[in-house]
N, CA, C and O atoms as a DFTB+ gen file, in Angstrom:
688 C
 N C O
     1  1      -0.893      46.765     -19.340
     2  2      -2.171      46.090     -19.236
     3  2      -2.099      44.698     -19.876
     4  3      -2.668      43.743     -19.345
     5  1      -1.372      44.574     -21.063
     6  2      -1.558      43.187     -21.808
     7  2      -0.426      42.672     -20.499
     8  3      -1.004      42.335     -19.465
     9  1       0.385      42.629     -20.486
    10  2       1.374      42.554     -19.013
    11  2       0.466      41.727     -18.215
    12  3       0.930      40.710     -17.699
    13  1      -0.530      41.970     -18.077
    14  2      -1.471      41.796     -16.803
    15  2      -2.546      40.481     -17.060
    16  3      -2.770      39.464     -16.404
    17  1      -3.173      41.092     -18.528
    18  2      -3.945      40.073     -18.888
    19  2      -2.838      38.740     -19.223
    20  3      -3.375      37.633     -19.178
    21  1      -1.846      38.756     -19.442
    22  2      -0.846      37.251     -19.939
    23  2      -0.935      36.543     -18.204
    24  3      -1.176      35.360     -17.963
    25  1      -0.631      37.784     -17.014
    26  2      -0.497      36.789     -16.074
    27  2      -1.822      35.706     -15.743
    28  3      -2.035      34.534     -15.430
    29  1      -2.325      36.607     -15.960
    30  2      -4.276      36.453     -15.450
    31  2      -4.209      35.079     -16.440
    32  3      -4.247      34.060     -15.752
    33  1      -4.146      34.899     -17.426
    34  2      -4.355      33.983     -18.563
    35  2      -3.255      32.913     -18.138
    36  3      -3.856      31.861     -17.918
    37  1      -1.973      32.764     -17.947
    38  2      -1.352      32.028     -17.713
    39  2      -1.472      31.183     -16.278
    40  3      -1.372      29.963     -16.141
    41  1      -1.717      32.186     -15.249
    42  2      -2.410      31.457     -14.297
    43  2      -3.410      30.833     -13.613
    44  3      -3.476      30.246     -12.532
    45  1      -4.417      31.176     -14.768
    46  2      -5.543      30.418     -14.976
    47  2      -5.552      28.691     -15.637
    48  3      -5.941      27.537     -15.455
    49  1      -4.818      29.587     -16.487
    50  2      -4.081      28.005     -17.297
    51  2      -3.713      26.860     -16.601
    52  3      -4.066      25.722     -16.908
    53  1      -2.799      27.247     -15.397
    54  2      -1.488      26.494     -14.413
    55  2      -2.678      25.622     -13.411
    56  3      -2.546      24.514     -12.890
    57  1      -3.889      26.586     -13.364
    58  2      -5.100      25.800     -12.699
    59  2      -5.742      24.851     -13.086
    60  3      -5.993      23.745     -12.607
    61  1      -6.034      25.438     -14.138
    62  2      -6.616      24.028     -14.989
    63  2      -5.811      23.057     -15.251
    64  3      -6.457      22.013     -15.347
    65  1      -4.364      22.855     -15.462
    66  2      -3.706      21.636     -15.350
    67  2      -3.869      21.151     -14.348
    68  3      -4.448      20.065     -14.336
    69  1      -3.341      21.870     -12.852
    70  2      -3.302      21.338     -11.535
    71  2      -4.709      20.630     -11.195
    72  3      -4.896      19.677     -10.439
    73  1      -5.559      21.286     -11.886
    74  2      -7.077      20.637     -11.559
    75  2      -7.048      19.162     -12.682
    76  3      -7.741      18.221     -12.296
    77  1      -6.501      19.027     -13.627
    78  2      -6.886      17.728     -14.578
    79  2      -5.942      17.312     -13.871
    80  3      -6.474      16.481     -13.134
    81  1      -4.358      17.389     -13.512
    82  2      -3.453      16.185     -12.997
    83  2      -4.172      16.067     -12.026
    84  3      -4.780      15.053     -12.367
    85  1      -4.700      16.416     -10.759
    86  2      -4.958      16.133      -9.254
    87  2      -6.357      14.571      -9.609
    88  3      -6.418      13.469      -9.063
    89  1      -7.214      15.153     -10.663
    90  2      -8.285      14.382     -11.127
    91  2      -7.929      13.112     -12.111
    92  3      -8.722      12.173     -12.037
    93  1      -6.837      12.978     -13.014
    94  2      -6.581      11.606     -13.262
    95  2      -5.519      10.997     -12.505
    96  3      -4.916      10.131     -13.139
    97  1      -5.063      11.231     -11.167
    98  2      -4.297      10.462     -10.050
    99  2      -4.519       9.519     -10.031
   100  3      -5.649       9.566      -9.543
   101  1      -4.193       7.936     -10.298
   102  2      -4.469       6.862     -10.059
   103  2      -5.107       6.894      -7.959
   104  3      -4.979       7.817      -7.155
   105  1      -5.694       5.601      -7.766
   106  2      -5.775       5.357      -6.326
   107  2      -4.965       4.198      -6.452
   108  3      -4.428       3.736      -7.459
   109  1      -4.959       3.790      -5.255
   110  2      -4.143       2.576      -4.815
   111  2      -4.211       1.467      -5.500
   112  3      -3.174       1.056      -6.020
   113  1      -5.487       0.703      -5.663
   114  2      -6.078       0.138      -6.594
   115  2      -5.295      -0.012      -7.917
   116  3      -4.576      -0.973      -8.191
   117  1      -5.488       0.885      -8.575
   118  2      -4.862       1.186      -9.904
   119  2      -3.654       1.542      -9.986
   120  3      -3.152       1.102     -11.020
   121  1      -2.891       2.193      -9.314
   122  2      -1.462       1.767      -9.157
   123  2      -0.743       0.488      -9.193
   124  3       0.324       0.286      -9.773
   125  1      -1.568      -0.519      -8.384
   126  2      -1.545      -2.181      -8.572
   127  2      -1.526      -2.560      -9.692
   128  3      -0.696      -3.244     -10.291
   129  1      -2.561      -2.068     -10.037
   130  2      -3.532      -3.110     -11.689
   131  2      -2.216      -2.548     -12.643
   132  3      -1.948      -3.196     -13.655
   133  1      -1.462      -1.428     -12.332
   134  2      -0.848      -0.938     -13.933
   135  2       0.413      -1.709     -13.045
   136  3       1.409      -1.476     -13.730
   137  1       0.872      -2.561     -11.780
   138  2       1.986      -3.089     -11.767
   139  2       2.207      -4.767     -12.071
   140  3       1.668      -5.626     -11.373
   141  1       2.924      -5.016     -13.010
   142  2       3.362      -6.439     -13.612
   143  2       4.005      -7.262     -11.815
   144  3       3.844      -8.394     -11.359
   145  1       4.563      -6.309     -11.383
   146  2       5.040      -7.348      -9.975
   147  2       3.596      -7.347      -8.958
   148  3       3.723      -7.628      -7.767
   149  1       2.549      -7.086      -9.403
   150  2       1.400      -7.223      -8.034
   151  2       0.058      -7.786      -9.275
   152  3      -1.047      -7.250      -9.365
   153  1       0.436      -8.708      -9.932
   154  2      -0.961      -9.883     -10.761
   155  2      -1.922     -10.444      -9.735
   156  3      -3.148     -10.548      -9.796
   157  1      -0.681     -10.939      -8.334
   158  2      -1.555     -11.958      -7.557
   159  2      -2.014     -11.204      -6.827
   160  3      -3.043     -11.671      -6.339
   161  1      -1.708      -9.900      -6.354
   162  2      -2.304      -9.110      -5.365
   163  2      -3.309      -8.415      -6.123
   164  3      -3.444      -7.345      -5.529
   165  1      -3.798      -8.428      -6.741
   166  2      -4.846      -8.076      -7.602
   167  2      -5.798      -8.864      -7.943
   168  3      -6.967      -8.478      -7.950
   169  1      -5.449     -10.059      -8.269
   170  2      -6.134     -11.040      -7.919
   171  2      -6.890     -11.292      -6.854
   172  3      -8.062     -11.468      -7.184
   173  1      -6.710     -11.374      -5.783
   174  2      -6.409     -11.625      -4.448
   175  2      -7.372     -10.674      -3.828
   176  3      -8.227     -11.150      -3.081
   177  1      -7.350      -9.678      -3.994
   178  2      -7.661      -8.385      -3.622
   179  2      -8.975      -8.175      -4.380
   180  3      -9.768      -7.396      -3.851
   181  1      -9.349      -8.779      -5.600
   182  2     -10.532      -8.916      -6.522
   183  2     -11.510     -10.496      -5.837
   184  3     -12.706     -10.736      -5.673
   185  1     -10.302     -11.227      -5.615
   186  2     -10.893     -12.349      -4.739
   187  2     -11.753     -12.141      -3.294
   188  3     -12.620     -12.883      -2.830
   189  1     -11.384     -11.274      -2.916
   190  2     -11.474     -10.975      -1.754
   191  2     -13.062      -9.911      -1.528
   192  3     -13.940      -9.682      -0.695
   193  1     -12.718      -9.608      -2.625
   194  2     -14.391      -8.617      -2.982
   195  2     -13.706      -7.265      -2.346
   196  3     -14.531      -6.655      -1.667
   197  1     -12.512      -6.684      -2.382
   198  2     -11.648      -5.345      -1.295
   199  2     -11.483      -4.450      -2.331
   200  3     -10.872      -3.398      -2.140
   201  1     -12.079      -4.813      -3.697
   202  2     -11.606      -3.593      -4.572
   203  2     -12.308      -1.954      -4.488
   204  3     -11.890      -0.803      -4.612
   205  1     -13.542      -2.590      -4.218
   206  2     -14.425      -1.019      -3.916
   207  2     -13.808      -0.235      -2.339
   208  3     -13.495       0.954      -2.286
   209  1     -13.723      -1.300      -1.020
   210  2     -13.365      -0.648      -0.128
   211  2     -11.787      -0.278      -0.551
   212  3     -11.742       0.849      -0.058
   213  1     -10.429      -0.492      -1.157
   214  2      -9.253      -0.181      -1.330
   215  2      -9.108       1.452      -2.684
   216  3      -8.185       2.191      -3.030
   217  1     -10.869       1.306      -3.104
   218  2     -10.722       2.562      -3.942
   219  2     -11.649       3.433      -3.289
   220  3     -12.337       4.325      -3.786
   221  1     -11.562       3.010      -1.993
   222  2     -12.531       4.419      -0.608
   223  2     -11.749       5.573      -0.854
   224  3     -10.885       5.740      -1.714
   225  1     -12.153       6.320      -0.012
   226  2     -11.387       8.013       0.470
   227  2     -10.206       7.440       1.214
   228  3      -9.126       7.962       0.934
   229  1     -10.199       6.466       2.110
   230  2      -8.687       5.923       2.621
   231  2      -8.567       7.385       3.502
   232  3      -9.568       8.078       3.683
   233  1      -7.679       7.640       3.850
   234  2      -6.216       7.256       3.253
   235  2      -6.255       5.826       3.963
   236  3      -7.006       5.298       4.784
   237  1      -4.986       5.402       3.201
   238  2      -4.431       3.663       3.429
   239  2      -3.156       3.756       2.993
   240  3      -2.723       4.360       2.012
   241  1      -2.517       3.024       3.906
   242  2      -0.879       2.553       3.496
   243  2      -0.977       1.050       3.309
   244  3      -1.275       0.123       4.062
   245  1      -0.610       1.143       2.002
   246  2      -0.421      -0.846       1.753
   247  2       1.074      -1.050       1.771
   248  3       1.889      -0.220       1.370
   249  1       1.387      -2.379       2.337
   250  2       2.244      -3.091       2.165
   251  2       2.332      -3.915       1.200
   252  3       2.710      -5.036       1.540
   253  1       2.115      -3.762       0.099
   254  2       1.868      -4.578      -0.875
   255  2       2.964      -5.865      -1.659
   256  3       3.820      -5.472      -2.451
   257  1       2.861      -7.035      -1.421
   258  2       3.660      -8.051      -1.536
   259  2       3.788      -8.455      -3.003
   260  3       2.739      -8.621      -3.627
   261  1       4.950      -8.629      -3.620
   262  2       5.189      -8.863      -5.074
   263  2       4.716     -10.014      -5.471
   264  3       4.030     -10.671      -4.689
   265  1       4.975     -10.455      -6.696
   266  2       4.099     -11.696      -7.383
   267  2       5.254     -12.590      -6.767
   268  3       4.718     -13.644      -6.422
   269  1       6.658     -12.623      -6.471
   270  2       7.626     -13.225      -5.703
   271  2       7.364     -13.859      -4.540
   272  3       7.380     -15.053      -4.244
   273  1       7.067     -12.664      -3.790
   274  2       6.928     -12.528      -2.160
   275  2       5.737     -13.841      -2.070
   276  3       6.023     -14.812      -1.371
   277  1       3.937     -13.793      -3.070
   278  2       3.484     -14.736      -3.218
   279  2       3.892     -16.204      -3.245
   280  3       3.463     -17.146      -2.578
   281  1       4.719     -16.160      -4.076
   282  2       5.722     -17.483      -4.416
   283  2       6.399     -18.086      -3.657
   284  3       6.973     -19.132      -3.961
   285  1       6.467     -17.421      -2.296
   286  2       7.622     -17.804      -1.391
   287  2       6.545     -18.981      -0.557
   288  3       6.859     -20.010       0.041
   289  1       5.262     -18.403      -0.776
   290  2       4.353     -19.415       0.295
   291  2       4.525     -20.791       0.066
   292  3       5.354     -21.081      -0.796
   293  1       3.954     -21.680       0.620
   294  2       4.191     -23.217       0.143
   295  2       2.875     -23.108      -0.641
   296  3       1.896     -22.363      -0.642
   297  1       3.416     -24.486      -1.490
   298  2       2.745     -24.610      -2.767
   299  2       1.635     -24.908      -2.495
   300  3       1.301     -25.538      -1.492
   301  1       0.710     -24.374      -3.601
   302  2      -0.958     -24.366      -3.724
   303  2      -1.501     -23.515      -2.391
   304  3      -2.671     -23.646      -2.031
   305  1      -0.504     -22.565      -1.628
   306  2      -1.576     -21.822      -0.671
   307  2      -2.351     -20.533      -1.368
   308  3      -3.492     -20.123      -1.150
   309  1      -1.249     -19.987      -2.366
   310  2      -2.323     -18.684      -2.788
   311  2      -3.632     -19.782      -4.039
   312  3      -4.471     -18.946      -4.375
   313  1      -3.899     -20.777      -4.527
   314  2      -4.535     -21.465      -5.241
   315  2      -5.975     -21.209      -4.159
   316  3      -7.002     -20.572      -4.389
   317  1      -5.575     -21.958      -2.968
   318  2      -6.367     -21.914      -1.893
   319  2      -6.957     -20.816      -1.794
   320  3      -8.132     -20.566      -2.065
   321  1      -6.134     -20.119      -1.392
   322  2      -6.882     -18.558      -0.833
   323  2      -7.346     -18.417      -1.638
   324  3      -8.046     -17.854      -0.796
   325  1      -7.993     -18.259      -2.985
   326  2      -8.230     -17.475      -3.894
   327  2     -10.128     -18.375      -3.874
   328  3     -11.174     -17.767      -4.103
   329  1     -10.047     -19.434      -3.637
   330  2     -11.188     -20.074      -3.751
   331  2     -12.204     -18.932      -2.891
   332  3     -11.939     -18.090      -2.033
   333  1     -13.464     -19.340      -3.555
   334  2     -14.618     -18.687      -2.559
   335  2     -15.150     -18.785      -1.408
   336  3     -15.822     -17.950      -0.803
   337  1     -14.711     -20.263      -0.980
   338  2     -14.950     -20.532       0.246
   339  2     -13.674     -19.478       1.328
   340  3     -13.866     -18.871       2.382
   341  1     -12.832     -19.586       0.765
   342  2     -12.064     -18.598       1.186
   343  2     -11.740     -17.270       1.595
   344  3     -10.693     -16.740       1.966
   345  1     -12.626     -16.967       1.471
   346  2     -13.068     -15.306       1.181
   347  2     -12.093     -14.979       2.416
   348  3     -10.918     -14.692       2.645
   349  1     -13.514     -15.241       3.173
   350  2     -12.963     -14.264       4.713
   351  2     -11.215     -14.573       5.000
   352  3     -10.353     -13.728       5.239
   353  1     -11.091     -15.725       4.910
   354  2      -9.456     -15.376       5.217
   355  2      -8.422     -14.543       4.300
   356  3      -7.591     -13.679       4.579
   357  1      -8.783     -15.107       3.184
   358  2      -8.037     -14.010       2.395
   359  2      -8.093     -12.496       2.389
   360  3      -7.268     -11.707       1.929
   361  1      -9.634     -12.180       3.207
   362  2      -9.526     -10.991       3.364
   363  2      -8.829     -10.133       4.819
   364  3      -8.507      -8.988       5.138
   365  1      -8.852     -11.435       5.375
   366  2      -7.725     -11.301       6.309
   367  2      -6.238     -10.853       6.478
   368  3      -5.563     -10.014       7.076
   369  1      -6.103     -12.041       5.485
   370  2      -4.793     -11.353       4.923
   371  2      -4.176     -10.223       4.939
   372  3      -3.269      -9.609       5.501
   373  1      -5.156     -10.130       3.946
   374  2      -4.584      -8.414       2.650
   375  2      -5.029      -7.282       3.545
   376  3      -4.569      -6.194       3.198
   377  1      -5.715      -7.265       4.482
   378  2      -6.197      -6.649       5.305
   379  2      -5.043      -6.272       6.213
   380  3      -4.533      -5.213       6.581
   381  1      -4.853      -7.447       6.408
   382  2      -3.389      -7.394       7.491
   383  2      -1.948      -6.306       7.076
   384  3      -1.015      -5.840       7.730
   385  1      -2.438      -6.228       5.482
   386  2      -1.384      -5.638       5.115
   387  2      -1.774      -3.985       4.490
   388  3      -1.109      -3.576       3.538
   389  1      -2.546      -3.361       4.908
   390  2      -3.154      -1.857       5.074
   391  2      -3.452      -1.844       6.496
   392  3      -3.934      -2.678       7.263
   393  1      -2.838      -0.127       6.681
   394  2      -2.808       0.389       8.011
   395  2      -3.565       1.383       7.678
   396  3      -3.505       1.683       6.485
   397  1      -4.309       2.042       8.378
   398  2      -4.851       3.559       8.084
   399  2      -4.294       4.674       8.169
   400  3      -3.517       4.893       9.099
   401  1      -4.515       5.437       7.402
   402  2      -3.212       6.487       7.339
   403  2      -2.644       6.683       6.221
   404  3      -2.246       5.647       5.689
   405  1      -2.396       7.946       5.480
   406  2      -1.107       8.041       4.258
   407  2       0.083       8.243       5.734
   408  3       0.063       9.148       6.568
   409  1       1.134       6.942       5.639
   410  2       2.324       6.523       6.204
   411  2       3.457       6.700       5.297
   412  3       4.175       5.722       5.092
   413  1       3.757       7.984       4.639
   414  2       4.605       7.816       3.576
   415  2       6.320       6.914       4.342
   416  3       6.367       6.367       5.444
   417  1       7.364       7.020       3.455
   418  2       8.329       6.866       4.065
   419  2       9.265       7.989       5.055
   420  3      10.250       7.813       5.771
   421  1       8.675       8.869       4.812
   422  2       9.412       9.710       6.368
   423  2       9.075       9.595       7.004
   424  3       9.723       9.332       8.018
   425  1       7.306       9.716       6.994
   426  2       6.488       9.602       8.301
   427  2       6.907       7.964       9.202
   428  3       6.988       7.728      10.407
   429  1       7.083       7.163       8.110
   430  2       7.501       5.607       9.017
   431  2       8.585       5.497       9.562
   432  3       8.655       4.927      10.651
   433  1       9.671       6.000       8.959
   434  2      11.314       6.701       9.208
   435  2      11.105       7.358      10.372
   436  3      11.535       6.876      11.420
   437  1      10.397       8.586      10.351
   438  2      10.038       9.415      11.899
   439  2       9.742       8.399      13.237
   440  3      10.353       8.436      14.306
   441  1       8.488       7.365      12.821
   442  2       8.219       6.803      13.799
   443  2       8.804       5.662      14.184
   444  3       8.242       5.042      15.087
   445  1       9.986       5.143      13.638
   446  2      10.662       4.237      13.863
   447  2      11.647       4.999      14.845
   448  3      11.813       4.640      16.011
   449  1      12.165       5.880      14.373
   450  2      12.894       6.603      15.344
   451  2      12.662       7.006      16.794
   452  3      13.272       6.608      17.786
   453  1      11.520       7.996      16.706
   454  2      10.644       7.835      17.724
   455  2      10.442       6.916      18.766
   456  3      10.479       7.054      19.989
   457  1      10.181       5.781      17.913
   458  2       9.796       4.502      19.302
   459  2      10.890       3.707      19.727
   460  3      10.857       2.591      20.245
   461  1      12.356       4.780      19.299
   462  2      13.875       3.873      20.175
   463  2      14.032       2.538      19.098
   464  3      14.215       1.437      19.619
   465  1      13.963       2.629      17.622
   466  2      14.211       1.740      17.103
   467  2      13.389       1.124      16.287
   468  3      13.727       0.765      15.159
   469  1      12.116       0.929      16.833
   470  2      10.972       0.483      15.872
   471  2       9.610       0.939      15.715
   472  3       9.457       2.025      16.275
   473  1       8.982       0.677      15.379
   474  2       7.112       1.236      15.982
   475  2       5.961       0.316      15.465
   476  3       5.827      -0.231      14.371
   477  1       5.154       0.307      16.602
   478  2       3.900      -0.941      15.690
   479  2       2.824      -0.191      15.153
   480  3       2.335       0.935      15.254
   481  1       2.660      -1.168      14.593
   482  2       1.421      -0.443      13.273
   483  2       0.124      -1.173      13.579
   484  3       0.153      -2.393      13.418
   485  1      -0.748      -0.749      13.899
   486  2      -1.659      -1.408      14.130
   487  2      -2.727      -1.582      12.373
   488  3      -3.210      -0.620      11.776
   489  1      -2.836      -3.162      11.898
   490  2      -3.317      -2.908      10.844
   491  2      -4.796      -2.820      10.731
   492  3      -5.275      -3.180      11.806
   493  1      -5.987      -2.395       9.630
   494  2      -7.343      -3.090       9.462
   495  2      -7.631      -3.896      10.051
   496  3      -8.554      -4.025      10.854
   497  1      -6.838      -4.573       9.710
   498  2      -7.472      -6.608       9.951
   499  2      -7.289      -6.269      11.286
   500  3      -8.020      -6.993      11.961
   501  1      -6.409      -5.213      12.241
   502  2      -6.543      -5.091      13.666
   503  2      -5.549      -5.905      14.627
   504  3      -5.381      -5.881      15.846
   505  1      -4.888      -6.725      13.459
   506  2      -3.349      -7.067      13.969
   507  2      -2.436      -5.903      13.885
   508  3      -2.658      -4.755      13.500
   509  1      -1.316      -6.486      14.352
   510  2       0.313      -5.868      14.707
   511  2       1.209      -6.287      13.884
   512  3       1.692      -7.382      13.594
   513  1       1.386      -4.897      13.464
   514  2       3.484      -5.134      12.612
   515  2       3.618      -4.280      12.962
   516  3       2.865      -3.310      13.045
   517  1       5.586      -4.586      13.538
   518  2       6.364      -4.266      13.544
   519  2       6.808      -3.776      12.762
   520  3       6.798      -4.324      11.659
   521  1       7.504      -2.332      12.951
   522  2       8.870      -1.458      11.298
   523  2       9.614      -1.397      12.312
   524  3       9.417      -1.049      13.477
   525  1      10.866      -1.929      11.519
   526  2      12.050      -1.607      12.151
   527  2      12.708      -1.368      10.970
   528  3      12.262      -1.387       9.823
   529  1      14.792      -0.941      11.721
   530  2      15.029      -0.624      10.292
   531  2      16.526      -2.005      11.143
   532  3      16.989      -2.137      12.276
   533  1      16.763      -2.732       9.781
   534  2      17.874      -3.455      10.033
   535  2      19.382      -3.797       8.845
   536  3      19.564      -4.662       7.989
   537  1      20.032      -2.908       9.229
   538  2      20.429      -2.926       7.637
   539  2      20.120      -2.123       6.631
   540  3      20.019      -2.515       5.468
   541  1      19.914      -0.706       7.086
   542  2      19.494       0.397       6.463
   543  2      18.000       0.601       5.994
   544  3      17.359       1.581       5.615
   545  1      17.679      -0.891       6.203
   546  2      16.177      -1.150       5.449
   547  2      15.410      -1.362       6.520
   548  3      15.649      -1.918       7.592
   549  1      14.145      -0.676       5.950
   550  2      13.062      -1.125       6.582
   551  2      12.419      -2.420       6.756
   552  3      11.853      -2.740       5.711
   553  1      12.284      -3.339       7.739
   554  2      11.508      -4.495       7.889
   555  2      10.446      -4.450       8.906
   556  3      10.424      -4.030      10.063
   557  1       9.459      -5.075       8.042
   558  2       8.321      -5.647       8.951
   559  2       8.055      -6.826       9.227
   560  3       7.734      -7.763       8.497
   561  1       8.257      -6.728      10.762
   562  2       7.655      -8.050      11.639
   563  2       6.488      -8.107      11.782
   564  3       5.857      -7.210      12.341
   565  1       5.719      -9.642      11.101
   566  2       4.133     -10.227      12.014
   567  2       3.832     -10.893      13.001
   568  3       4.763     -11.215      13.739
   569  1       2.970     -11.165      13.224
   570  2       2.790     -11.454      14.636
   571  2       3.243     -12.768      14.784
   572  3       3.313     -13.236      15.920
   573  1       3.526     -13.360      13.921
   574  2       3.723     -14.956      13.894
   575  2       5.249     -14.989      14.093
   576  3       5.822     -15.988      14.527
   577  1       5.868     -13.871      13.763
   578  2       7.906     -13.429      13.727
   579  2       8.342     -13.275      12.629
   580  3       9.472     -12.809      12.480
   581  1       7.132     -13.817      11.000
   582  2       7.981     -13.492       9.803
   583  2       8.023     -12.254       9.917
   584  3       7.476     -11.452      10.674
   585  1       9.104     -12.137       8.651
   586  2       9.521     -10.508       8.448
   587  2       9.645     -10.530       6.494
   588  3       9.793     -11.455       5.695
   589  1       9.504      -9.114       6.341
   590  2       9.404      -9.099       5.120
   591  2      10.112      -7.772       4.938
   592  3       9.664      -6.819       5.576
   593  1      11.352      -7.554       4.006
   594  2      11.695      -6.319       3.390
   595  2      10.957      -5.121       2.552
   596  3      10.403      -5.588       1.557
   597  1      10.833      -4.021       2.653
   598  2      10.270      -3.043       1.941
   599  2      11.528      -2.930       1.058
   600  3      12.651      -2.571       1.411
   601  1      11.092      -3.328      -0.214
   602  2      11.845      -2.935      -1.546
   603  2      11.575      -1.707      -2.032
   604  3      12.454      -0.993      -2.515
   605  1      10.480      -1.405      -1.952
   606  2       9.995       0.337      -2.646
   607  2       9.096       1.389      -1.862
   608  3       8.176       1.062      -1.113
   609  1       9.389       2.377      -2.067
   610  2       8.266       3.061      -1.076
   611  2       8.117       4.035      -1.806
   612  3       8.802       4.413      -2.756
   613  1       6.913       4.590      -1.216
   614  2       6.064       6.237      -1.739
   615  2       5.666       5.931      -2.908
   616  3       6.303       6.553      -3.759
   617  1       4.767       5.136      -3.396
   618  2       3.792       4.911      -4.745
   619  2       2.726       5.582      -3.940
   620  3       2.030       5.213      -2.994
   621  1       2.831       6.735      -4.654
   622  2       1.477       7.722      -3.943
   623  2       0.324       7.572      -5.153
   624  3       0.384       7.500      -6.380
   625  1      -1.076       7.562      -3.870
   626  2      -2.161       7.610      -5.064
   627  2      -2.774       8.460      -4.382
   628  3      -2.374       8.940      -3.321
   629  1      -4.337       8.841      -5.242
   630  2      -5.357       9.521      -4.407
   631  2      -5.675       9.012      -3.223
   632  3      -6.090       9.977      -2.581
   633  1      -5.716       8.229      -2.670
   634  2      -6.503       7.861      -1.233
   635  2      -5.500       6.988      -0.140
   636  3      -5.690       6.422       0.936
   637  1      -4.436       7.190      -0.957
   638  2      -2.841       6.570      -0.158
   639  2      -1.872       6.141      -0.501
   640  3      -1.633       6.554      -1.636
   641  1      -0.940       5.340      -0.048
   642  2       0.126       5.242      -0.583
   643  2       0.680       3.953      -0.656
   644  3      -0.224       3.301      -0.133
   645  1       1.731       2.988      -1.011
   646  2       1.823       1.744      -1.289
   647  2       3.467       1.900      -1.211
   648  3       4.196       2.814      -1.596
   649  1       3.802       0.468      -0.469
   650  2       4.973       0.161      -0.224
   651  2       5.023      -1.181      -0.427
   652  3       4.280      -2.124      -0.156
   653  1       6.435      -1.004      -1.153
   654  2       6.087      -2.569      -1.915
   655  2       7.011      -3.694      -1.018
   656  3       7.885      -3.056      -0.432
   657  1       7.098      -4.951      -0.755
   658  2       7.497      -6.024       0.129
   659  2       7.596      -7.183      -0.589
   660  3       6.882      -7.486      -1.545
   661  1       8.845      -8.087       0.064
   662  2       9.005      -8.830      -0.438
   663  2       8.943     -10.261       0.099
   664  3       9.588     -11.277      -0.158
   665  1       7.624      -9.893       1.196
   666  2       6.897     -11.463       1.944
   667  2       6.150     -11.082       1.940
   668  3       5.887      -9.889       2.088
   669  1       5.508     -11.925       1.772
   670  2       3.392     -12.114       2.808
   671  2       3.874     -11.720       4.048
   672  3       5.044     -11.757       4.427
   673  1       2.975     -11.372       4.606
   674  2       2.991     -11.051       6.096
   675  2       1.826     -11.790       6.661
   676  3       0.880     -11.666       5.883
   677  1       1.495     -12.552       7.764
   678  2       0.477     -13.145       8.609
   679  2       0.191     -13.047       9.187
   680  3       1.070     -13.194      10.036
   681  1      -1.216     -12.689       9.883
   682  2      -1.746     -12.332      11.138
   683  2      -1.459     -13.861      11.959
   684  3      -1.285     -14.962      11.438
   685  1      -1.474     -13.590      13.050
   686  2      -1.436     -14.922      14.037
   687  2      -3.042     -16.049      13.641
   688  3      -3.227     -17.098      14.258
């Protein structure tokens, strides 16, 4: 009987953890804010007024571009974007770079395969990227032809997941 009551007690226990980890899960959002390589995408993303919709139910797959990838733009464009008059484009942007969907990395792996090599993603913002894989790695093409490397993948949160890149990407 005590046999019985330890399981009863111990697996009650295993619940209540599984119930507090599942409940302090960062979201997407906050996965950002605690990363030193995504300041400007946080910025940006606070600029943009996208913080309440990026901490929705989602799911969302971000492509999320490093404080680097920023850097690569010509000078004074993220200064620009960030202004208020700016809004809507910047929310363009970042928009451009969430797809709907938790897209982990198999599932993008699967569908690259799938489509004979690559697959398009249709984003928010309601543009097109390209995943392909070139060089073992995943790249995404925009509509304009840049391309940007996925350096990291599967930063899972509550409401999706984040893949990290090492360009801006641009809608046309």
């Amino acid at each position: 009987m005590k046999s019985v009551k330890n399981t009863i007690f111990a697996f009650a226990l295993s619940l209540i953890a599984v119930s507090a980890m599942a409940q302090n899960k960062k979201d997407i959002v906050d996965i950002a804010i605690g990363s030193a390589d995504h300041t400007t995408l946080v910025a940006a993303v606070k600029a943009a007024d996208l913080v309440a919709t990026l901490k929705g139910a989602g799911p969302f797959t971000v492509f999320a571009p490093t404080n680097a990838a920023f850097a690569k733009l010509p000078a004074g464009t993220v200064e620009t974007l960030l202004k208020p008059e700016n809004k809507a484009t910047l929310a363009g942007i970042l928009t451009y770079h969430v797809v709907a969907g938790n897209l982990d990395a198999t599932k993008v792996m699967a569908a690259i395969k799938e489509g004979m090599g690559k697959v398009v993603l249709t984003t928010v913002a309601g543009g097109k990227l390209t995943a392909s894989i070139v060089g073992g790695k995943v790249i995404l093409t925009d509509e304009k032809g840049g391309k940007a490397t996925v350096t990291a993948t599967d930063l899972k949160g509550s409401n999706g997941v984040i893949h990290v890149i090492d360009t801006v990407v641009m809608p046309k």
